[in-house]
Residue, then its C-alpha position, 0 to 999 in steps of 0.5 A: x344474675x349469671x355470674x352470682x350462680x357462677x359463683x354459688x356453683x363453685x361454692x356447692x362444687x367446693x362443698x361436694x367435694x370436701x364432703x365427699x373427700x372426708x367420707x372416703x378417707x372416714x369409710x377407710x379408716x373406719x374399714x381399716x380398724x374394723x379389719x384390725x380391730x379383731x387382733x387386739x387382745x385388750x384395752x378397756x373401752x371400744x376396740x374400733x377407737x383404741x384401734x384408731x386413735x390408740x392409747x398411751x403407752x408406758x415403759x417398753x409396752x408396745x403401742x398396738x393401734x393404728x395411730x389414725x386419729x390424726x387423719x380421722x379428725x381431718x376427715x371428720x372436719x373436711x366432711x362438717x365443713x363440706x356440709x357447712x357451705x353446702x347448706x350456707x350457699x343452698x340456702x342463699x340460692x333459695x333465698x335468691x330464688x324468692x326475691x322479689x323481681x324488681x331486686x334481681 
């Protein structure tokens, strides 16, 4: 018993950690391209995304965003797959809980 919430504990450490890790890298670019965001002239759409991920460039124009797109879907994926195995072991920690007693 002690050993399996040993092993539930690294798992929601792991969690926690992923999660966080992504919502700050997310929260710097989000807080960079809004700080950025103000200088672009043009674009069509949303300047906060053309900021991050940029568009593609013709000829000699010059590329003006900051070209995050890379680490913010990182971040992105670190954050849903922080909350995926928070939830996959929470939920196998209450079902562990609400076992009968002859099976613990």
């Amino acid at each position: 018993m002690i050993e399996e919430r040993g092993r539930l504990m690294k798992k929601d450490v792991l969690g926690a950690v992923l999660t966080l890790c992504g919502t700050i890298m997310d929260t710097g670019i989000f807080i960079a391209a809004a700080v950025y965001a103000p200088s672009l002239n043009s674009g069509d759409g949303s300047k906060m995304w053309y900021a991050i991920f940029g568009a593609p460039t013709y000829g000699n124009e010059v590329n003006r965003s900051l070209n995050l797109g890379i680490p913010f879907v990182i971040a992105t994926l670190s954050i849903v797959i922080g909350i995926i195995l928070l939830a996959r072991w929470d939920l196998r920690k209450i079902a562990y809980l609400f076992r009968d007693d002859d099976k613990k």
